[in-house]
DRENTORKOL-3810 file (N, C-alpha, C; in nm, 4 decimals):
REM DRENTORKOL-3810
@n.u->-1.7348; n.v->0.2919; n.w->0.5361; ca.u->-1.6783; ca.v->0.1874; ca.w->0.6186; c.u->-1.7590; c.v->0.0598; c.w->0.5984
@n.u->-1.6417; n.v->-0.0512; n.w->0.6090; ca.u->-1.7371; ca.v->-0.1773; ca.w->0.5759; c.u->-1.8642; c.v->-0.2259; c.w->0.7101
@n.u->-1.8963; n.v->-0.2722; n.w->0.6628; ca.u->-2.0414; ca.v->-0.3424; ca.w->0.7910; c.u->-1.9809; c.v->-0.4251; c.w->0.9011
@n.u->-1.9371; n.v->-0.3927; n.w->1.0116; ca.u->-1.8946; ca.v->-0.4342; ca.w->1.1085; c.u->-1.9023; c.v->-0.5819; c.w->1.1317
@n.u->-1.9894; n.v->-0.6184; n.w->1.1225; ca.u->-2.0346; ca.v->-0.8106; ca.w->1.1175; c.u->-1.9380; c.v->-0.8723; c.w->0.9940
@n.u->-1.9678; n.v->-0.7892; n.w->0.9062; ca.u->-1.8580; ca.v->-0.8299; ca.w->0.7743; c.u->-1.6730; c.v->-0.8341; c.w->0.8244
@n.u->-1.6257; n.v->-0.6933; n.w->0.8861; ca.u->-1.5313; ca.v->-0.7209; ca.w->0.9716; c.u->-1.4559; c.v->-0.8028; c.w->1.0215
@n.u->-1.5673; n.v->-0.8079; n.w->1.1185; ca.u->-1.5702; ca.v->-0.8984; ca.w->1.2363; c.u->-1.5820; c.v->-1.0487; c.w->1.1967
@n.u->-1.6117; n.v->-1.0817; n.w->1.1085; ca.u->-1.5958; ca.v->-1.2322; ca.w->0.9971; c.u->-1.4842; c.v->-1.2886; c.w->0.9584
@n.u->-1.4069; n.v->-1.1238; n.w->0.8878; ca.u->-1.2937; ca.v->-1.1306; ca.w->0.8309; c.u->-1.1906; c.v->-1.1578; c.w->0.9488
@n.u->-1.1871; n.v->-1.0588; n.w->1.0532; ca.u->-1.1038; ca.v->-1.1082; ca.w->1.1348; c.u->-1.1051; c.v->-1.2371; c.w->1.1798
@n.u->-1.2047; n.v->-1.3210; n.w->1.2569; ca.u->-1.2014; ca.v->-1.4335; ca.w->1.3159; c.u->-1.1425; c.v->-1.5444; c.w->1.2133
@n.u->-1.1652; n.v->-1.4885; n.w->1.0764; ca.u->-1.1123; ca.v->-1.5634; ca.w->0.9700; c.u->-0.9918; c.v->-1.5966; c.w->0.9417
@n.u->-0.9339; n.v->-1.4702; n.w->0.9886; ca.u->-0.7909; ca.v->-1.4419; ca.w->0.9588; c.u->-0.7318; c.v->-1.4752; c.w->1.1249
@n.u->-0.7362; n.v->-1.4678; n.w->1.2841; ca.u->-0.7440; ca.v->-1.5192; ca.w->1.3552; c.u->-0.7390; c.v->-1.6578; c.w->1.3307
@n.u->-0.8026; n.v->-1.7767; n.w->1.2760; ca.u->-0.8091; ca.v->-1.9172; ca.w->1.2883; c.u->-0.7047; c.v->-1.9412; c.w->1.1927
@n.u->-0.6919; n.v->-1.8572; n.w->1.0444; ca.u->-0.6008; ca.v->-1.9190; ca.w->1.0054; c.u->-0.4669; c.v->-1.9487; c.w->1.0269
@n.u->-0.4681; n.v->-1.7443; n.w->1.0881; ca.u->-0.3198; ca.v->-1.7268; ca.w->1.1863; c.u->-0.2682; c.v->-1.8430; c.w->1.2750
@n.u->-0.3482; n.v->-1.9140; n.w->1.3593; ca.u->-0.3348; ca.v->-2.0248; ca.w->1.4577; c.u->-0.2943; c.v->-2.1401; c.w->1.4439
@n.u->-0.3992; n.v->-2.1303; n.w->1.3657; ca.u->-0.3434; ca.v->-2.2840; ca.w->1.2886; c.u->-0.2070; c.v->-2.2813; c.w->1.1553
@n.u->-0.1666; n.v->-2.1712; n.w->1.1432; ca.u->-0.0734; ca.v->-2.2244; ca.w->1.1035; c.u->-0.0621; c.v->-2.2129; c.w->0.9146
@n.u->-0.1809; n.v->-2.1370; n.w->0.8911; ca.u->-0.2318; ca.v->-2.1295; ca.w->0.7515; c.u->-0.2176; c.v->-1.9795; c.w->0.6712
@n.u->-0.1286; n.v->-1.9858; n.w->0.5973; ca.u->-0.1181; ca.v->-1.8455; ca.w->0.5214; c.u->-0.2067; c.v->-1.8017; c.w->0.4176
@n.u->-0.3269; n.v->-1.8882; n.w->0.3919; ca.u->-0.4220; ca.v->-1.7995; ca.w->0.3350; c.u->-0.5357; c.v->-1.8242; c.w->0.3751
@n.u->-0.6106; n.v->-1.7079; n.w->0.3634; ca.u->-0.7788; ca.v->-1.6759; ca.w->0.3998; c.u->-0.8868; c.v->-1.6687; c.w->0.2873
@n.u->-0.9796; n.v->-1.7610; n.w->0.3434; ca.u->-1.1363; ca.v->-1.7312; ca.w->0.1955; c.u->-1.2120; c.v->-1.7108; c.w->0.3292
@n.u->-1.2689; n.v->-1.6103; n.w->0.2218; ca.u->-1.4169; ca.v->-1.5740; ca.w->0.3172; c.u->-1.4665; c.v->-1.4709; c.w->0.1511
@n.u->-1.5714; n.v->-1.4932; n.w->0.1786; ca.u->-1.6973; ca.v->-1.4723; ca.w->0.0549; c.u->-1.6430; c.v->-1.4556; c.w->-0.0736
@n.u->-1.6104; n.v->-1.5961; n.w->-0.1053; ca.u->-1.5250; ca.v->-1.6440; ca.w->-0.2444; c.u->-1.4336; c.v->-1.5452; c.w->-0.2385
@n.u->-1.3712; n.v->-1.4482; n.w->-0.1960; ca.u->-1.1987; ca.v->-1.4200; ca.w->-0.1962; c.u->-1.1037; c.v->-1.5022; c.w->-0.1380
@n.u->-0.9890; n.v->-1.5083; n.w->-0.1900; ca.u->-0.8619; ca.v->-1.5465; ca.w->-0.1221; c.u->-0.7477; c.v->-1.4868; c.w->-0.0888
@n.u->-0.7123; n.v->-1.4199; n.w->-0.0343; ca.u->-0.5684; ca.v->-1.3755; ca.w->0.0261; c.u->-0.4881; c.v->-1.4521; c.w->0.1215
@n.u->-0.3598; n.v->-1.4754; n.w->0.0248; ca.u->-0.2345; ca.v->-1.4805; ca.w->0.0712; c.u->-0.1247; c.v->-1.4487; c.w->0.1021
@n.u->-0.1036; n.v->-1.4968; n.w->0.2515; ca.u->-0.0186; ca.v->-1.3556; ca.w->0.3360; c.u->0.1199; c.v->-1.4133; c.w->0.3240
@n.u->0.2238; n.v->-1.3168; n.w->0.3350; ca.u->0.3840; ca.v->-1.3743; ca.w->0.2600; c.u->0.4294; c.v->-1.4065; c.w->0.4064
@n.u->0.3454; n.v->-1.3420; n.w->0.5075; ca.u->0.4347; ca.v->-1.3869; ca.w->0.6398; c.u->0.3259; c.v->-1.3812; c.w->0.7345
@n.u->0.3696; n.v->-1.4033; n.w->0.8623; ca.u->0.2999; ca.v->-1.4209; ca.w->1.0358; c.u->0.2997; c.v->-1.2598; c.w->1.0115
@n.u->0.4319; n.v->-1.1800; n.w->1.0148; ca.u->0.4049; ca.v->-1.0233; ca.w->1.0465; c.u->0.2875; c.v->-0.9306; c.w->0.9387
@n.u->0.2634; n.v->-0.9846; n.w->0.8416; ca.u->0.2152; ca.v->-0.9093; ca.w->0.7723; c.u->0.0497; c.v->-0.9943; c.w->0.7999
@n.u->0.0324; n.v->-1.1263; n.w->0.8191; ca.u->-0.0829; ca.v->-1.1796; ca.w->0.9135; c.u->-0.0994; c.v->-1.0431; c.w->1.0245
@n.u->-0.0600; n.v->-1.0384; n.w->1.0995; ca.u->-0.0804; ca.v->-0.9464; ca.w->1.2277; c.u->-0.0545; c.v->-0.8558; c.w->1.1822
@n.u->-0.0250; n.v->-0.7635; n.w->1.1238; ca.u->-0.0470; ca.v->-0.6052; ca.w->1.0280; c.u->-0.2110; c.v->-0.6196; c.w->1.0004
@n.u->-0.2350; n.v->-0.7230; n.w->0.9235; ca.u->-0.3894; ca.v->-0.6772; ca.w->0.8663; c.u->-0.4861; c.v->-0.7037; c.w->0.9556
@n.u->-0.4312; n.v->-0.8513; n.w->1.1165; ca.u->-0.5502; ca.v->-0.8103; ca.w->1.1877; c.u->-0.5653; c.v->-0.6566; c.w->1.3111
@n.u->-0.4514; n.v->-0.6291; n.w->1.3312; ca.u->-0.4400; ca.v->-0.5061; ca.w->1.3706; c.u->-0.5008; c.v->-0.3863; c.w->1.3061
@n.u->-0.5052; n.v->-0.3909; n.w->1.1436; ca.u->-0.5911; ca.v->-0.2977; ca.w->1.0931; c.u->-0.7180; c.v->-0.2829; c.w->1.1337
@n.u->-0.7950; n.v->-0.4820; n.w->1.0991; ca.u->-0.9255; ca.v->-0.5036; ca.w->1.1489; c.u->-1.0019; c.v->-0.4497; c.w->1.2901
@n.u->-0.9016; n.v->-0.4735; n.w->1.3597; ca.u->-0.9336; ca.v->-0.4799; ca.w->1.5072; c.u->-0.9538; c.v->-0.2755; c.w->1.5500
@n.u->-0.8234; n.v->-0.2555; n.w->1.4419; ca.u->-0.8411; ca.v->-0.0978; ca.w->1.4179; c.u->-1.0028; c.v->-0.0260; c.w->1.4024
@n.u->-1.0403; n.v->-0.0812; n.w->1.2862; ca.u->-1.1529; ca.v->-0.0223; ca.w->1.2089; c.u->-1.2648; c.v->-0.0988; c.w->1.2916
@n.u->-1.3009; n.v->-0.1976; n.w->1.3926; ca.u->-1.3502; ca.v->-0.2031; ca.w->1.4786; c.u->-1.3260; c.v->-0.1208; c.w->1.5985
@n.u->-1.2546; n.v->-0.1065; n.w->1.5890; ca.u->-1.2869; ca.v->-0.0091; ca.w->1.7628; c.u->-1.2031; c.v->-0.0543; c.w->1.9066
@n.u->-1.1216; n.v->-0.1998; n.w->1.8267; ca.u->-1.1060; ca.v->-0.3003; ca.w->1.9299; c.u->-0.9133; c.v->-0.2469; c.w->1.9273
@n.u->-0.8230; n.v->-0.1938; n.w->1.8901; ca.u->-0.6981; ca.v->-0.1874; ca.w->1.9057; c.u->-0.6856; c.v->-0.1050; c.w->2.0005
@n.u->-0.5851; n.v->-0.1808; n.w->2.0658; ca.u->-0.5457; ca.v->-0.1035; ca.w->2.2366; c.u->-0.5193; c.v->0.0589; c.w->2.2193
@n.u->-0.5165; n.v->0.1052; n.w->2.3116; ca.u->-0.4993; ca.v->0.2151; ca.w->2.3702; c.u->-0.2945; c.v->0.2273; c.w->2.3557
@n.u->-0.2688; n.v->0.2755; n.w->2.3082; ca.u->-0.1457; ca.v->0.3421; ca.w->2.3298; c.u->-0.0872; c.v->0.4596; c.w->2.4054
@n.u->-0.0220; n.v->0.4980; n.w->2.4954; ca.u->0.0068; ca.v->0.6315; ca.w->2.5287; c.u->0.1632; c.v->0.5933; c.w->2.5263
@n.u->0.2711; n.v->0.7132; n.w->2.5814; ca.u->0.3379; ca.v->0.7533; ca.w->2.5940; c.u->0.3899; c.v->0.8227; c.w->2.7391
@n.u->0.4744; n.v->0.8377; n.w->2.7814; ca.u->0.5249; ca.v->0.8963; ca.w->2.9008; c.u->0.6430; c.v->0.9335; c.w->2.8774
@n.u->0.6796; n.v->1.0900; n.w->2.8829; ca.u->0.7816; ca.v->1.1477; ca.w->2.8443; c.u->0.8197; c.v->1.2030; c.w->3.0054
@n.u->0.9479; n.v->1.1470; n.w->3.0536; ca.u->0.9917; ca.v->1.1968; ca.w->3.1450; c.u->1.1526; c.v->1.2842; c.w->3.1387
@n.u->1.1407; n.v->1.3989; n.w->3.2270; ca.u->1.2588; ca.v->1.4980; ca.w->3.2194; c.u->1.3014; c.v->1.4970; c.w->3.3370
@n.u->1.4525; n.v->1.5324; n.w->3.3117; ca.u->1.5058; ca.v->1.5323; ca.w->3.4519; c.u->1.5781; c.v->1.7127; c.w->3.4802
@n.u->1.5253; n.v->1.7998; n.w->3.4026; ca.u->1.5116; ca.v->1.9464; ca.w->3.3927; c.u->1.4634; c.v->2.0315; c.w->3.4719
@n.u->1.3350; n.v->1.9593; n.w->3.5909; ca.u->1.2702; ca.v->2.0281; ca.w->3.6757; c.u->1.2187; c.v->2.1434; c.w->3.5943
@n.u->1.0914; n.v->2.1177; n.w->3.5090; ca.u->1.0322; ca.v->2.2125; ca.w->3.4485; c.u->0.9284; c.v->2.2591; c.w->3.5337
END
């Protein structure tokens, strides 16, 4: 796994560009360019993933069966 600070770089990186309005990101002489906003928010959702930081999801399955 990458070094968390490294991460955490990338995201805020990708965060400012998202905002402002900018479809590509440099951070340590790379560049990636994103074809859309959804696929922007796909990769910081990964980030935020592999940090520790993506919400909690559950589910609630309700029956009307009286199990």
């Amino acid at each position: 796994m990458a070094d968390p600070a490294v991460l955490q770089q990338q995201l805020d990186d990708l965060r400012a560009a998202y905002y402002s309005g900018a479809s590509t990101v440099s951070y340590d002489g790379k560049s990636t360019t994103f074809r859309s906003a959804a696929e922007m928010r796909a990769a910081m959702r990964e980030l935020e993933r592999q940090l520790g930081l993506a919400p909690v999801t559950s589910a609630v399955v309700r029956s009307n069966k009286n199990w």
